[in-house]
N, C-alpha and C positions, 0 to 999 in steps of 0.2 A: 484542216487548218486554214484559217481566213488569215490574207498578208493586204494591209491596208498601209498606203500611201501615201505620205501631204507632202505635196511639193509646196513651197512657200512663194511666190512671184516675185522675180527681184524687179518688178517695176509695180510695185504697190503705189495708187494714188495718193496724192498729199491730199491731206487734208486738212483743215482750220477747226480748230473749234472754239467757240467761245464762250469766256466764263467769269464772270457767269451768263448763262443764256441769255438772263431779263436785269436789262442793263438799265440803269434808274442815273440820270442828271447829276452828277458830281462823285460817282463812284467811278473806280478804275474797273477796266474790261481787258483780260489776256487774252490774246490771239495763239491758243494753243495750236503750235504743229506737229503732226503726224504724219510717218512714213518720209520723209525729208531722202531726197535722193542721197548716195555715199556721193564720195568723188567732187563734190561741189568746189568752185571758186570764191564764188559772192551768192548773195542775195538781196532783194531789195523788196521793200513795202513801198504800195502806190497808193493815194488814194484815187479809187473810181476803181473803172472795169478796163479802158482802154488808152487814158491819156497817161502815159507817163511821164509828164511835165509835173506832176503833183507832188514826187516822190518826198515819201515819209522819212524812211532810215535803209539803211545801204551796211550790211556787213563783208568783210570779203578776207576771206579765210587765210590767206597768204601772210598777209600782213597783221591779221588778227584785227582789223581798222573797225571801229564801230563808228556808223557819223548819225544821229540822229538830233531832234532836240530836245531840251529840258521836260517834255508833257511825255516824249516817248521812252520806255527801255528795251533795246533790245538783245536779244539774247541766241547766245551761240548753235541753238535748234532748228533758227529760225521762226521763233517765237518772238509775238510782239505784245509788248504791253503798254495802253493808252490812261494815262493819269489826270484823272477829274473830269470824266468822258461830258460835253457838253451836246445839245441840240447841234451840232456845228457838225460834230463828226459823224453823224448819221449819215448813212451812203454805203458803197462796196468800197472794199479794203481787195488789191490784189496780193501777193504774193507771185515772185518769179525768181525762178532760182539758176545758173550758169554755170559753166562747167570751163575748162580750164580755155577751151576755144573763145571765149565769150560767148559760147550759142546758148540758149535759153532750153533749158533742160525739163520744167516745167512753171506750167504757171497755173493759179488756183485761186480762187475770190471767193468771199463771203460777203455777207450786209451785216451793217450793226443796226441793229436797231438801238432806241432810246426813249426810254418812259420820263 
């Protein structure tokens, strides 16, 4: 008898995905998230890789607080969604997510592209 194992990681990486892939000039584009750490406090969308002066939308789970504005929705997975994606928002999108310390629990980025 064969006894086979899956242990599952409970630090699975986040990831983004976008969708749709091929993002065309006046459609809207979701920022699907996967693997979202548990235990979270907040989370926040940047635009770029490294300036966080850009910040998009800010959820923070305590409070239930969404703060974004009217182009963006975001949504309690840490999913984000961009309405009437324009040549303007092409660039890396981060994602970082916080745990009850304020410490940064992980961070993760994508590009959009735009046809």
């Amino acid at each position: 008898s064969i006894l086979a194992c899956w242990y599952l990681s409970t630090t699975s990486k986040v990831t983004i995905e976008l969708l749709p892939s091929q993002v065309v000039e006046g459609e809207d584009v979701l920022f699907l998230v996967n693997n979202l750490p548990g235990n979270l406090t907040a989370f926040a969308w940047f635009k770029g890789r490294t300036n966080r002066k850009h910040g998009i939308a800010l959820y923070a789970v305590v409070s239930d607080l969404y703060v974004h504005s009217d182009r963006e929705t975001l949504y309690n997975n840490g999913s984000l969604m961009i309405h009437n994606v324009t040549q303007k928002d092409r660039g890396y999108y981060t994602l970082r997510t916080f745990n009850k310390h304020a410490e940064t629990v992980s961070t993760t980025f994508t590009f959009l592209h735009v046809n």
